[in-house]
C-alpha positions in Angstrom: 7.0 20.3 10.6 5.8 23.5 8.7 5.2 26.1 11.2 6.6 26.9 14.5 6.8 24.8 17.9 3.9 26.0 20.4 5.5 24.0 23.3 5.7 27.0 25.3 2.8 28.2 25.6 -0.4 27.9 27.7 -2.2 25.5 25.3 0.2 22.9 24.8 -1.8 20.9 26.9 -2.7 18.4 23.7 0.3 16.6 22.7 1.8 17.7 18.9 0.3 16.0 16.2 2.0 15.2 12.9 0.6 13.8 9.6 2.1 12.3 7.0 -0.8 10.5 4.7 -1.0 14.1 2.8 2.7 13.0 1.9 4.5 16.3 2.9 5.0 15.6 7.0 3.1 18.4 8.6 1.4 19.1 11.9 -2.3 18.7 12.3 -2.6 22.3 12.6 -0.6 23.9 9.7 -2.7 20.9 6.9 -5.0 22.5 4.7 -7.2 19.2 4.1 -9.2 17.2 6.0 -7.1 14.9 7.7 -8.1 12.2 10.4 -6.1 10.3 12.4 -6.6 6.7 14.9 -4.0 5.7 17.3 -3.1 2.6 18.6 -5.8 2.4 21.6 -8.8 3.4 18.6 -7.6 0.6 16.9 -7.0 -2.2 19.8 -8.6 -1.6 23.0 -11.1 -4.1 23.1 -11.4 -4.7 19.3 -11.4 -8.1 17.2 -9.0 -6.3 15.0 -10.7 -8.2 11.9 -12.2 -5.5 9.4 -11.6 -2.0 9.4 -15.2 -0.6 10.1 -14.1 -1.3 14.2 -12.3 1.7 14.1 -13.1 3.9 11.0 -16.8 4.0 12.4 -15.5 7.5 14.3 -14.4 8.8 11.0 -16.9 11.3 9.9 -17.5 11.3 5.7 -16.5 7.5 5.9 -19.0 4.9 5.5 -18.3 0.3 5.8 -20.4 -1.8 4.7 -20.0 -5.8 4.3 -18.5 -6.7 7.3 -20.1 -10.2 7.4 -19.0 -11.4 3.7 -15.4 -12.3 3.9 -15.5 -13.1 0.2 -16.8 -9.7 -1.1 -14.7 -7.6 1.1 -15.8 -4.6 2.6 -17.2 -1.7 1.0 -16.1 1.8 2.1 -17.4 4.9 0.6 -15.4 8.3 1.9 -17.6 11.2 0.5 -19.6 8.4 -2.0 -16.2 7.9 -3.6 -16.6 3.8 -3.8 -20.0 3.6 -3.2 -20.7 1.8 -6.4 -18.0 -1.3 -5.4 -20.1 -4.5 -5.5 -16.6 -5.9 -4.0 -13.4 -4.8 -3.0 -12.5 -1.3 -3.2 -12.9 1.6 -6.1 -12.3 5.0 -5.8 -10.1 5.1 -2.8 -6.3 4.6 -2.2 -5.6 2.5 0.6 -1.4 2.2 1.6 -0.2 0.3 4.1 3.5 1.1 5.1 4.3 3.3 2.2 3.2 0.6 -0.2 -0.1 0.9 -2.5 -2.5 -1.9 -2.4 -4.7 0.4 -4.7 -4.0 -1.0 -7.8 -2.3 0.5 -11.5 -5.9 -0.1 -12.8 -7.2 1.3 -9.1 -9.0 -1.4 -7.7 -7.9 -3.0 -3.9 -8.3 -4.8 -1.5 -8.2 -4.9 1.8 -7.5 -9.1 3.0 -4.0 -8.7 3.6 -4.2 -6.0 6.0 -2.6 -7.0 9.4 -4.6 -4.7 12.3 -3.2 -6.5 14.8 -0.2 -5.1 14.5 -1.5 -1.7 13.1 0.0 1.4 15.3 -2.3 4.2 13.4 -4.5 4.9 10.5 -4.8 8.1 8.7 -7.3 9.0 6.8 -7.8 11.8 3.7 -11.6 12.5 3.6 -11.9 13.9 -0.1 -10.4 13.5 -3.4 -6.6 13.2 -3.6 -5.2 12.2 -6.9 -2.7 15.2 -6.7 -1.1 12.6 -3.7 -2.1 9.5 -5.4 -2.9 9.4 -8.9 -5.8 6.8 -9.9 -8.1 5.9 -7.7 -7.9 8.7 -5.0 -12.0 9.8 -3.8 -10.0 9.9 -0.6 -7.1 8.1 1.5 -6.9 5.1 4.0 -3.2 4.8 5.2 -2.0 2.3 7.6 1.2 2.4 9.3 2.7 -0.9 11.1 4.7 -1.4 14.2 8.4 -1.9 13.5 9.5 -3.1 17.1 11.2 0.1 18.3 9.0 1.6 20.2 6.8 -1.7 21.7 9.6 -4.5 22.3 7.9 -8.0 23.9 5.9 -10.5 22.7 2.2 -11.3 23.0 -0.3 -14.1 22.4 -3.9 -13.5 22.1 -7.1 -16.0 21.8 -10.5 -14.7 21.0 -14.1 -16.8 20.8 -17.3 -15.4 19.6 -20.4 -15.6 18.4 -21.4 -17.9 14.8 -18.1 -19.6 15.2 -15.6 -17.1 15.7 -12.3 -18.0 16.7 -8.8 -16.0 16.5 -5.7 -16.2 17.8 -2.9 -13.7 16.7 1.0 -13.4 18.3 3.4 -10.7 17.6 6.8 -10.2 19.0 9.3 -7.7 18.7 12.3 -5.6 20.1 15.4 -3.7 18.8 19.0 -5.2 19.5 21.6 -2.7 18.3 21.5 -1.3 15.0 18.6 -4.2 14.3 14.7 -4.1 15.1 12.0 -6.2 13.9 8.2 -6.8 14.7 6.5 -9.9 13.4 2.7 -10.4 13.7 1.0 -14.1 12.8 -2.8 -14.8 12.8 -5.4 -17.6 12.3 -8.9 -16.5 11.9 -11.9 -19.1 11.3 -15.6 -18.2 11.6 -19.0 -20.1 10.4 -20.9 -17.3 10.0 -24.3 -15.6 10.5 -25.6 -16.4 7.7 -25.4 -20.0 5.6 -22.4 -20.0 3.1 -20.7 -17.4 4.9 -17.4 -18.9 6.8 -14.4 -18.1 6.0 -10.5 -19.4 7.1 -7.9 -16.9 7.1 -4.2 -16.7 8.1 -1.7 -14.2 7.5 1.7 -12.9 8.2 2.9 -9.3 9.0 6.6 -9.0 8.9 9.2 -6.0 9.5 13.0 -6.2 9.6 14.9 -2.4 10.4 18.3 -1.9 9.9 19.8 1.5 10.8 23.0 2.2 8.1 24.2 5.1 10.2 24.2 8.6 9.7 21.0 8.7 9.7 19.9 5.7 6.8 18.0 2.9 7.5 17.1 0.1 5.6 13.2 -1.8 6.2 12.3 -5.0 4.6 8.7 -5.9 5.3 6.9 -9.3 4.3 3.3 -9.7 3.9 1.7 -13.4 3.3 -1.9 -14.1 3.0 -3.6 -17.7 3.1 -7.0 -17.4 2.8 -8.1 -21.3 1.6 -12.4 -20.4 1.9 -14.4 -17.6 2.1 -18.1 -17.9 1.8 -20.4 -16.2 -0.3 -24.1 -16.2 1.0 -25.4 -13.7 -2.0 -27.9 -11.3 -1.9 -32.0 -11.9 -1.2 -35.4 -10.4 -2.0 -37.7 -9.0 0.2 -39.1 -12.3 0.3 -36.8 -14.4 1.2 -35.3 -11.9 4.5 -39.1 -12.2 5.7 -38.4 -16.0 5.2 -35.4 -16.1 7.0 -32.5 -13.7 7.8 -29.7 -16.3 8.0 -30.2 -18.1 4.7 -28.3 -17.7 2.1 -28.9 -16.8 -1.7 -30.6 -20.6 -3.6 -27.5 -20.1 -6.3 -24.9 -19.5 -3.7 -25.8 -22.6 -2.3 -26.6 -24.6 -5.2 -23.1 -23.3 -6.8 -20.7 -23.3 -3.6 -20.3 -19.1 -3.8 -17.2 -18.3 -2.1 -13.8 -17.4 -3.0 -10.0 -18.5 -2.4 -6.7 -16.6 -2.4 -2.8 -16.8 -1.9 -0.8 -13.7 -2.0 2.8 -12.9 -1.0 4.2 -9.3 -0.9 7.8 -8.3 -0.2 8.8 -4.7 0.2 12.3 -3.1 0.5 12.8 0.7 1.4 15.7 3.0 2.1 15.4 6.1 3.8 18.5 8.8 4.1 17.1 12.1 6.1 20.4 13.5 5.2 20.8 13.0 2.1 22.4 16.5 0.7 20.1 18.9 2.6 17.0 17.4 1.9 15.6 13.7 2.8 15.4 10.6 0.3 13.1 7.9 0.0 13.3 5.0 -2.3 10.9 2.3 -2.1 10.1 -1.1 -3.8 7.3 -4.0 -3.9 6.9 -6.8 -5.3 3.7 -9.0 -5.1 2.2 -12.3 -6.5 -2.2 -13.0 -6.1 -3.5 -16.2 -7.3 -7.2 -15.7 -6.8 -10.6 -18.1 -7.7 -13.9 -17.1 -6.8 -17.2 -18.7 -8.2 -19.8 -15.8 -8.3 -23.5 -16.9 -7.2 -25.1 -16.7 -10.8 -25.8 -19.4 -13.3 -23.2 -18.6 -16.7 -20.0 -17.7 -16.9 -19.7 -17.3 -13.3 -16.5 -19.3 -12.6 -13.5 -16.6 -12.3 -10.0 -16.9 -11.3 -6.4 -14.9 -12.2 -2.5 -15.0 -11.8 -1.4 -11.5 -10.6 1.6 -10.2 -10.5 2.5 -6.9 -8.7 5.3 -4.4 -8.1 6.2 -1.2 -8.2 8.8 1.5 -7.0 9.0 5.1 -6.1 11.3 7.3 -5.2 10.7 10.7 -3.0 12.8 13.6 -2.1 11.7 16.4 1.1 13.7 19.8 1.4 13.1 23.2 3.1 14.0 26.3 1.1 13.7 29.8 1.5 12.0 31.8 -1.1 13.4 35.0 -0.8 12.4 35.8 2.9 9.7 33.0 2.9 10.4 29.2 3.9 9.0 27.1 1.9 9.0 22.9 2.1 8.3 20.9 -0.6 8.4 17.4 -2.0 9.2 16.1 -5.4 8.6 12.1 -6.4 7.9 9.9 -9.3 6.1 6.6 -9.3 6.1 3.4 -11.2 4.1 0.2 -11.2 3.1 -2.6 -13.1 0.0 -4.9 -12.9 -0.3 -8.2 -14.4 -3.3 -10.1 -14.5 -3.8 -14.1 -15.9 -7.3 -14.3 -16.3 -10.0 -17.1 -17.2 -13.6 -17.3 -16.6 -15.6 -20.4 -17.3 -19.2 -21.4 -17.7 -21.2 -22.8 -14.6 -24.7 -24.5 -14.9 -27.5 -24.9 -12.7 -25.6 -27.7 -10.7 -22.6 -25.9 -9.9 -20.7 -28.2 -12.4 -18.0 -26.0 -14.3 -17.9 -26.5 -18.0 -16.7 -24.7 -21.3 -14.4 -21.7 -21.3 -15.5 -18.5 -21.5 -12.7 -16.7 -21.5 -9.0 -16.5 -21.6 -6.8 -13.1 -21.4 -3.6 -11.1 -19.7 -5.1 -7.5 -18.5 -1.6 -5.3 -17.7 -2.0 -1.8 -16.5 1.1 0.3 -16.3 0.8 3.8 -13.8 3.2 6.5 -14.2 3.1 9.3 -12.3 5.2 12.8 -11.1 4.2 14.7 -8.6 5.2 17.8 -6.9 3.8 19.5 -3.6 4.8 22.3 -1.6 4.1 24.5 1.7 5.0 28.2 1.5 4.5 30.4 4.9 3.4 33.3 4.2 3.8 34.6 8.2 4.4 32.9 11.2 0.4 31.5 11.1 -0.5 31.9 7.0 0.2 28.9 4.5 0.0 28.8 1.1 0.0 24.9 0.0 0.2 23.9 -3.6 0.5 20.6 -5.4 0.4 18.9 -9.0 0.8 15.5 -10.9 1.0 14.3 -14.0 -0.2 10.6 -14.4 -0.2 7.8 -17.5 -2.1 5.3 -17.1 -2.2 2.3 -19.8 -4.5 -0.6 -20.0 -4.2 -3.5 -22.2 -6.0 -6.5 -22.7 -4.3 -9.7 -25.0 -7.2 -12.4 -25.9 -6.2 -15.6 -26.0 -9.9 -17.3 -26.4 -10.5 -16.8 -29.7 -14.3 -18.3 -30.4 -15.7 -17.7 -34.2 -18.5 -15.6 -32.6 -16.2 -12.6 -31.0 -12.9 -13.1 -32.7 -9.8 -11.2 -31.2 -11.1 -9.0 -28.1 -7.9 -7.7 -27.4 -8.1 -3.7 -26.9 -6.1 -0.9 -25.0 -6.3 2.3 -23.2 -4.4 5.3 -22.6 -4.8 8.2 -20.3 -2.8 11.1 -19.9 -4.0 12.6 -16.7 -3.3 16.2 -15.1 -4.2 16.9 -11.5 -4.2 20.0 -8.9 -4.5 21.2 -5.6 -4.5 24.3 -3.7 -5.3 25.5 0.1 -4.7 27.6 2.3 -4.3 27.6 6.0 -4.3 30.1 9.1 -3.3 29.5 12.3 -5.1 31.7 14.4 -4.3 30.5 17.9 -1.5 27.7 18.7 -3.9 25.0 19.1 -6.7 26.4 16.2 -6.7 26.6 12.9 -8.9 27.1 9.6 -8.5 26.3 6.1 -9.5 26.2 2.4 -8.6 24.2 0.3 -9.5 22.6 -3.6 -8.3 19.8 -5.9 -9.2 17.6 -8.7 -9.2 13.6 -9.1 -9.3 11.7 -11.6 -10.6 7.6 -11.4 -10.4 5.6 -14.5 -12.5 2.3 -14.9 -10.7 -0.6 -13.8 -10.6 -3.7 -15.8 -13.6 -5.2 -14.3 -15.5 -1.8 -15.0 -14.2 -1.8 -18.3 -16.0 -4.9 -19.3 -18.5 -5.1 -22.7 -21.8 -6.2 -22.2 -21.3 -7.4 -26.1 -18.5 -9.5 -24.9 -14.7 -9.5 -24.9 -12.1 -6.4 -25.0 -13.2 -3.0 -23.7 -16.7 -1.2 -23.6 -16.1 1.8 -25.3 -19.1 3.7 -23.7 -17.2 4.3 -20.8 -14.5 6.9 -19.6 -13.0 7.8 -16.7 -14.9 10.4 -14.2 -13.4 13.5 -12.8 -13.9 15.1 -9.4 -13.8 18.9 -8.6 -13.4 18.8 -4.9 -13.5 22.0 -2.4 -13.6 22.4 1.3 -13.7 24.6 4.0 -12.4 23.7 7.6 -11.7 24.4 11.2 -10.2 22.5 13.7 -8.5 23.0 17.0 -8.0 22.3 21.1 -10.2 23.9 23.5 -8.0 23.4 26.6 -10.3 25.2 29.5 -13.1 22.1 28.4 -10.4 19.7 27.3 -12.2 19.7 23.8 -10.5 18.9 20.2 -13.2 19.6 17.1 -12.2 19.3 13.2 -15.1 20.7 11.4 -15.2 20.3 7.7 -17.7 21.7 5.0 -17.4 20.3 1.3 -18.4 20.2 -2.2 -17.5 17.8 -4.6 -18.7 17.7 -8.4 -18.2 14.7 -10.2 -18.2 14.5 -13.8 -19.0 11.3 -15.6 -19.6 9.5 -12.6 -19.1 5.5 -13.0 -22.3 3.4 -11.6 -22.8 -0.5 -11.7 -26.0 -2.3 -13.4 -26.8 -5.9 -13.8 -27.9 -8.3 -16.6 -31.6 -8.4 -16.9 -31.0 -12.4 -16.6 -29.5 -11.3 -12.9 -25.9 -12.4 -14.4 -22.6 -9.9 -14.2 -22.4 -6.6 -13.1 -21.4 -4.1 -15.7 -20.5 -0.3 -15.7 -21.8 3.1 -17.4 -21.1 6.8 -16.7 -23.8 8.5 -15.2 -23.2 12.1 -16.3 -22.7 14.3 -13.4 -23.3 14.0 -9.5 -23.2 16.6 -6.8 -22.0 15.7 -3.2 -22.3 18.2 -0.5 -22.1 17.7 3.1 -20.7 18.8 6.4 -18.4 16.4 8.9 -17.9 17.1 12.4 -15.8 15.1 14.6 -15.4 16.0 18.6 -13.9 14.7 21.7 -14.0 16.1 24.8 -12.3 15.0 28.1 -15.3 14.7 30.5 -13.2 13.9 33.4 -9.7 12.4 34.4 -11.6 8.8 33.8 -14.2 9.4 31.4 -14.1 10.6 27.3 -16.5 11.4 25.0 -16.0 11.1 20.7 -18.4 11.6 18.1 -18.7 11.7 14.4 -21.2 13.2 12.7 -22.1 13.1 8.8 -24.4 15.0 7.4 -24.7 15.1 3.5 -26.3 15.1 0.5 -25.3 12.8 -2.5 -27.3 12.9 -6.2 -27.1 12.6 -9.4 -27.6 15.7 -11.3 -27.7 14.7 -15.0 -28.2 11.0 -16.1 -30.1 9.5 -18.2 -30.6 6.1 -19.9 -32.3 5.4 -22.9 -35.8 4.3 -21.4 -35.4 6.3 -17.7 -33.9 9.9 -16.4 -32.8 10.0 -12.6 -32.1 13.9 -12.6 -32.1 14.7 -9.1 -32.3 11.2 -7.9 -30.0 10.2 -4.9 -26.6 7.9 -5.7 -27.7 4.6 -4.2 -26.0 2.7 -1.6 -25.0 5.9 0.2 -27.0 7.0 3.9 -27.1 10.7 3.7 -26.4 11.0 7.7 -24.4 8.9 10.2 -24.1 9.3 13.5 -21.8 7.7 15.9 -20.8 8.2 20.1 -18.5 6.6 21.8 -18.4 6.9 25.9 -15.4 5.2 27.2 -14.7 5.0 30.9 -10.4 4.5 32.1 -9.8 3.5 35.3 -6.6 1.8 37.0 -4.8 -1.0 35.8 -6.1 -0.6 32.0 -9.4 -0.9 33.0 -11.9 -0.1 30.7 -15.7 0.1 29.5 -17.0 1.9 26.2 -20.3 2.2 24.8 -20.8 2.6 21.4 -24.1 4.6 19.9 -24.3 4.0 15.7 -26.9 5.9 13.6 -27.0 4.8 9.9 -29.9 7.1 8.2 -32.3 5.6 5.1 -30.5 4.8 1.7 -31.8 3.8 -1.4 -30.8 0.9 -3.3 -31.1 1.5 -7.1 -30.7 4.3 -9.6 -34.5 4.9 -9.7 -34.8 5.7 -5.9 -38.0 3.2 -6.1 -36.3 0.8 -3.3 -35.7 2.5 -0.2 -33.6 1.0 3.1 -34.8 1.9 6.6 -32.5 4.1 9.0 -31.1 2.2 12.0 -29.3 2.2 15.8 -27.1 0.3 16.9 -25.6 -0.2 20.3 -21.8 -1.8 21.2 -20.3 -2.0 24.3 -16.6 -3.3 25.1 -15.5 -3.8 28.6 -12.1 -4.7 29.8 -9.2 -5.4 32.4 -5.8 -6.1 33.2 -3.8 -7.5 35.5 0.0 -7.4 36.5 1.4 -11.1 36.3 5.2 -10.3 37.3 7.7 -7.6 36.4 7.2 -8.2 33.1 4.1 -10.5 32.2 0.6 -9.1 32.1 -2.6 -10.2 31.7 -5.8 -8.9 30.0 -9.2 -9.8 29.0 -12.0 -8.3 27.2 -15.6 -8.7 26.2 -17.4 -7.1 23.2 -20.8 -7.3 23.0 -22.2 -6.4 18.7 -25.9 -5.1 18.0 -27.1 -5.1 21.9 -30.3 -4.8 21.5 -30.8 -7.1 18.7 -31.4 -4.6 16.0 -32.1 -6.5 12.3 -30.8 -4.3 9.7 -28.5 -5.2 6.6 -24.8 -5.6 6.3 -24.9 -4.8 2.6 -26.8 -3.4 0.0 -26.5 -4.5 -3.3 -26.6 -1.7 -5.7 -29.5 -1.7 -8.8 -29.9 -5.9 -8.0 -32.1 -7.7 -10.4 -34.9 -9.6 -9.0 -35.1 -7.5 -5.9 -32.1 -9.3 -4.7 -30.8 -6.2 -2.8 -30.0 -7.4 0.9 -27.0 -9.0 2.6 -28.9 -9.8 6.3 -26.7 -9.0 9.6 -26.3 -10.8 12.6 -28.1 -9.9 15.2 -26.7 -9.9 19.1 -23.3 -10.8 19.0 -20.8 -11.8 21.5 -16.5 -12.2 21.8 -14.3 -12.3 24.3 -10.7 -12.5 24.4 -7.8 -12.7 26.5 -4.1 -11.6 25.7 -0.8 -12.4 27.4 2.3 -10.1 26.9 5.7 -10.6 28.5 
C-alpha cells in the first residue's frame, strides 16, 4: 500500500480498501484516478449473474446497452469511449484474472465471462492506455474466486420470464499447499423478442498451488459453448408501433444469429519475494472459432479461426529516493492475434452462395510500461506513468477475384502514452486528486475495412484522447457516508464513428475530427441504519462533436449519438436476519440521439427493479436460499439498443417489458 495505515484512528470505521486495476496495488485513498470498485454481494445478492449491466448500473460514467441480444453482445460506453460498437466492445480494456480479453487489434468480448463465480469488479472510468496500451477509453477488471477464501460447493436453479432458465454449480476449498474453485453453467432463454434465444454453457476453472516461500503457481481454464444466439435486428419506427416483440423481416428471412466455441488456458507465477521486489509472469493461450450470419442481404455470411495468446511479465519494488519512498512498477507485454477469416454471399432466401472473401488478419501488440508513486509527505503523492506501444496489423488475401486483385495491406503504429496525478490526503478517510493522461485506440480490423473492397481503408487512423480529471472522495463516519466525486474532460482527436451502406448492408468506419466530453460523476452510499443502505450514481455529461464534417453535411456541435447525456440510478436495500434481504432499484436513462445529424432523437426513461430474498439454515453446514427479481415493474417500453446512423430508420432494438426470475441456491 502507498501511504501509511490509519487503523488507529477515530475513522477507521470503513474497512481499508485496496485497488489493483490501476496496476500499481494502492489504497483507495492514496489513487489519483477515478477508480470504482463492486464486491461480491453488488455482484450476487439476488442477481441472474448473466450480463454485466446487473451490477455496473451503480457505476457512474458507465453506460450498457444490449442486454437482450445475446448475439451482438453488450455495448458499454465508459465516458463515450465505445459508444460507436455496433457489437462487442471498442475502446475499453476488459481483464479478467490478469488476462486481456481486449484484443492486439482492441476489440473484445465479453461471452466468456463467468459472474458466477466473480468475487469483484473494478472499474477505471477514463482513458488508460499508459496501463493498457490499445484500446483503453477506460477499464473493466474482473477478478475470480480461487477457493481460499469461500471453500463448499453450491448448486443453483433459476426460471424466468421469455424462457429463461439457468442453473450454475461451483465448488471449491484448499487442502494443503493446493486450492481450486471451479464454476460450470447452462443458460437457455427464448427471448423477448422473435429470433432472440440463445444457449450457452461455460466453464470457469482455477487450480493454486503455493511453491513456498512465498511463490505460487495458478492455472486457470476457461471454455465457452455457445451453439445459438439469436439475432432479432433492428426496426423502424414503424414496425415498433407494429409490434415491439418482432423481429427484423431479414433476420428472419436469413436465420440472424451467431455461434461460438472458445477455449482459454492461462498459467501464472507469482514470487512476492523475489530479490526485494515482487515478480509476475503470466501466460494465455486461446482458440475462437466463431460464425455469425448478419441480418442483411450480400455478403452477410461471416465466420473466423482465431487464435490467441499472449504473455507478460511484471516487476513491484519500493525504493527510497533520497529521503522520499517511492513504489513503482516496471512490465512488458506481448501478444499475438490470429484471425482465419471468410465471408460469403447470402441472398434474399437466406441460401449462402459465392465467396466473398478469404484472408488471415494477425495483429502483433508490444508494449513497455513503467509507473510509479513518489510520497512527497506523509498525505502528498506524486504518481507518474508511461508506455511505449507497437502495434502491427496485417492482412494476407487469399480470394483473389479479377475485379480487386491482391487486397493484402499492413499497418504499423508506434505509440507513446502518459500519465500524471497527483493526490492529497487530507484526513485518513478523505482524499482529493488531479490527475491527466493520454490514450491512444487504433481501428480494429473490422473498423479498418474499405468501402471499395478488400485490404485496408486508408482514410482512417487511429484517434487520440487527452484525458484530465479532478476528484474527491472519502468516508464521512458521523453519517456513515462514503462519496467519490469526479469532474472530467476528455478531448478526442480523430474520433472513429460507424456509418452504413446506403443499400442498409455493412457497417463501415471514418474519423470524425475532434469531440469534446465533459461531465461530472458522483457516486454515494450512506448507511441509513443498521438494516437499511442507500447507493447512488449519478452522471451528468455532455458528449459532441466539435469538428466533423462529411463531404455533403457538417455536424459541428452536434451530440455523439448513442450516448444519454445523464443517468441516474438508486438503489435502497433493506438487511435483516438470516440473509434476508429486499432492494429496490430506481434507473434514469436521459434522451439520446441516434445518428450523426442529431435528426432522430430517443426519449428519456425510468425504470423500476426490485429483488427480494431469504435464507434459511438447513444443518451445520447446508443452507438454503431463494430469491425473486422482478425487471421493468411498471412495464415501461423503452429500447435495449440503439443502433447508431441505421439506414432506413432501422434504429431500435425493443425491450421486454415486466419481467420476472426466481431462483433458489443450495450450498453445503
Amino acid at each position: 500500500m502507498a501511504g501509511p495505515s490509519w487503523a488507529q484512528t477515530n475513522e477507521s470505521e470503513m474497512a481499508t480498501l485496496e485497488v489493483t486495476a490501476p496496476r500499481l496495488a494502492r489504497e483507495l485513498y492514496a489513487t489519483p484516478a477515478a477508480v470504482s470498485t463492486l464486491e461480491s454481494d453488488a455482484i450476487a445478492q439476488g442477481q441472474q449473474r448473466v450480463r454485466l449491466d446487473e451490477s455496473l448500473v451503480r457505476v457512474p460514467g458507465v453506460f450498457l446497452q444490449n442486454r437482450d441480444n445475446f448475439a451482438q453482445g453488450q455495448r458499454i460506453a465508459i465516458r463515450g469511449f465505445g459508444a460507436r460498437a455496433p457489437f462487442g466492445v471498442r475502446g475499453i480494456t476488459i481483464m479478467v484474472d490478469g488476462i486481456p480479453y481486449t484484443l492486439p487489434d482492441g476489440q473484445a468480448q465479453l461471452d466468456a465471462i463467468d459472474l458466477d463465480s466473480a468475487e469483484r469488479i473494478e472499474v477505471i472510468r477514463g482513458p488508460s492506455s499508459v496501463l493498457y496500451g490499445n484500446a483503453a477509453g477506460g477499464v473493466i477488471d474482473v477478478t475470480t474466486g480461487d477457493g481460499r477464501d469461500k471453500p463448499g460447493t453450491s448448486l443453483r436453479a433459476e426460471v424466468g420470464s421469455d424462457g429463461y432458465r439457468k442453473t450454475a454449480l461451483q465448488t471449491g476449498g484448499r487442502q494443503g499447499d493446493w486450492s481450486h474453485h471451479v464454476s460450470l453453467s447452462a443458460l437457455n432463454v427464448d427471448g423477448y423478442r422473435e429470433q432472440s434465444s440463445s444457449e450457452k454453457y461455460l466453464l470457469n476453472a482455477k487450480l493454486r498451488r503455493e511453491l513456498g516461500s512465498e511463490r505460487a503457481l495458478t492455472a486457470i481454464i476457461n471454455l465457452l459453448d455457445n451453439p445459438r444466439s439469436e439475432d432479432p435486428g433492428a426496426l423502424n419506427a414503424g414496425e415498433v408501433a407494429e409490434g415491439r416483440d418482432q423481429a427484423a423481416p431479414n433476420s428472419l428471412a436469413l436465420d440472424a444469429g451467431q455461434n461460438v466455441d472458445q477455449q482459454l488456458l492461462g498459467l501464472q507465477y507469482e514470487d512476492l519475494a523475489a530479490g526485494p521486489g515482487e515478480l509476475y509472469l503470466k501466460g494465455f493461450i486461446s482458440q475462437r472459432d466463431f460464425e455469425q450470419q448478419l441480418p442483411y442481404v450480400g455478403d452477410s455470411r461471416l465466420g473466423y479461426q482465431r487464435d490467441y495468446l499472449g504473455a507478460s511479465a511484471e516487476y513491484h519494488h519500493e525504493v527510497t529516493l533520497g529521503d522520499l519512498p517511492l513504489s513503482y512498477i516496471a512490465g512488458l507485454e506481448v501478444a499475438q492475434q490470429d484471425d482465419e477469416r471468410f465471408r460469403n454471399d447470402v441472398n434474399p432466401q437466406g441460401v449462402v452462395g459465392e465467396q466473398a472473401a478469404e484472408e488471415t488478419q494477425s495483429a502483433t501488440s508490444t508494449g513497455a510500461f513503467a509507473q510509479g508513486d513518489l510520497a512527497l509527505s506523509d498525505q502528498l503523492t506524486l504518481s507518474l506513468g508511461a508506455r511505449f506501444d507497437r502495434v502491427e496489423l496485417e492482412i494476407d488475401d487469399r480470394y483473389l477475384d479479377d475485379e480487386g486483385g491482391d487486397q493484402s495491406g499492413e499497418k504499423t503504429f508506434n505509440e507513446w502514452s502518459g500519465s500524471a496525478g497527483l493526490s492529497y490526503r487530507y484526513r485518513p478517510q478523505h482524499q482529493v486528486y488531479v490527475n491527466t493522461g493520454t490514450a491512444f485506440e487504433t481501428p480494429t480490423f473490422s473498423e479498418f475495412a474499405n468501402p471499395a473492397g478488400g485490404g485496408f481503408n486508408a482514410a482512417i487512423e487511429p484517434q487520440k484522447a487527452w484525458n484530465r480529471e479532478v476528484g474527491a472522495r472519502g468516508y464521512v463516519a458521523p453519517l456513515a457516508m462514503d462519496y467519490d466525486l469526479t469532474l472530467f474532460s476528455v478531448r478526442v482527436d480523430d474520433e472513429l464513428v460507424p456509418y452504413e451502406e446506403e443499400s442498409g448492408g455493412r457497417t463501415f468506419y471514418q474519423n470524425a475530427g475532434d469531440t469534446d466530453r465533459d461531465g461530472i460523476e458522483l457516486a454515494l452510499g450512506w448507511q441509513l441504519a443498521d438494516q437499511w443502505r442507500l447507493d447512488s450514481a449519478l452522471t451528468l455529461a455532455r458528449y459532441e462533436f466539435d469538428q466533423f464534417a462529411t463531404p455533403s453535411e457538417r455536424f459541428d456541435g452536434n451530440r455523439i449519438p448513442g450516448l444519454p447525456e445523464q443517468t441516474w440510478v438508486n438503489q435502497l436495500t433493506w438487511e435483516g436476519f438470516d440473509e434476508r434481504f429486499a432492494t429496490l432499484e430506481t434507473q434514469y436513462t436521459g434522451g439520446m440521439v441516434a445518428d450523426n445529424a442529431n435528426a432522430t432523437e430517443v426519449d428519456s426513461y425510468w425504470l423500476v427493479n426490485l429483488r427480494v430474498g431469504d435464507g434459511w439454515q438447513l444443518g451445520s453446514d447446508t443452507r438454503l436460499n431463494a430469491y425473486v427479481g422482478v425487471r421493468n415493474l411498471f412495464d415501461e417500453e423503452h429500447y435495449a439498443n440503439v443502433r447508431l446512423n441505421g439506414t432506413f430508420g432501422r434504429f431500435y432494438e425493443p425491450a421486454s417489458g415486466r419481467s420476472v426470475y426466481g431462483g433458489v441456491e443450495i450450498s453445503f
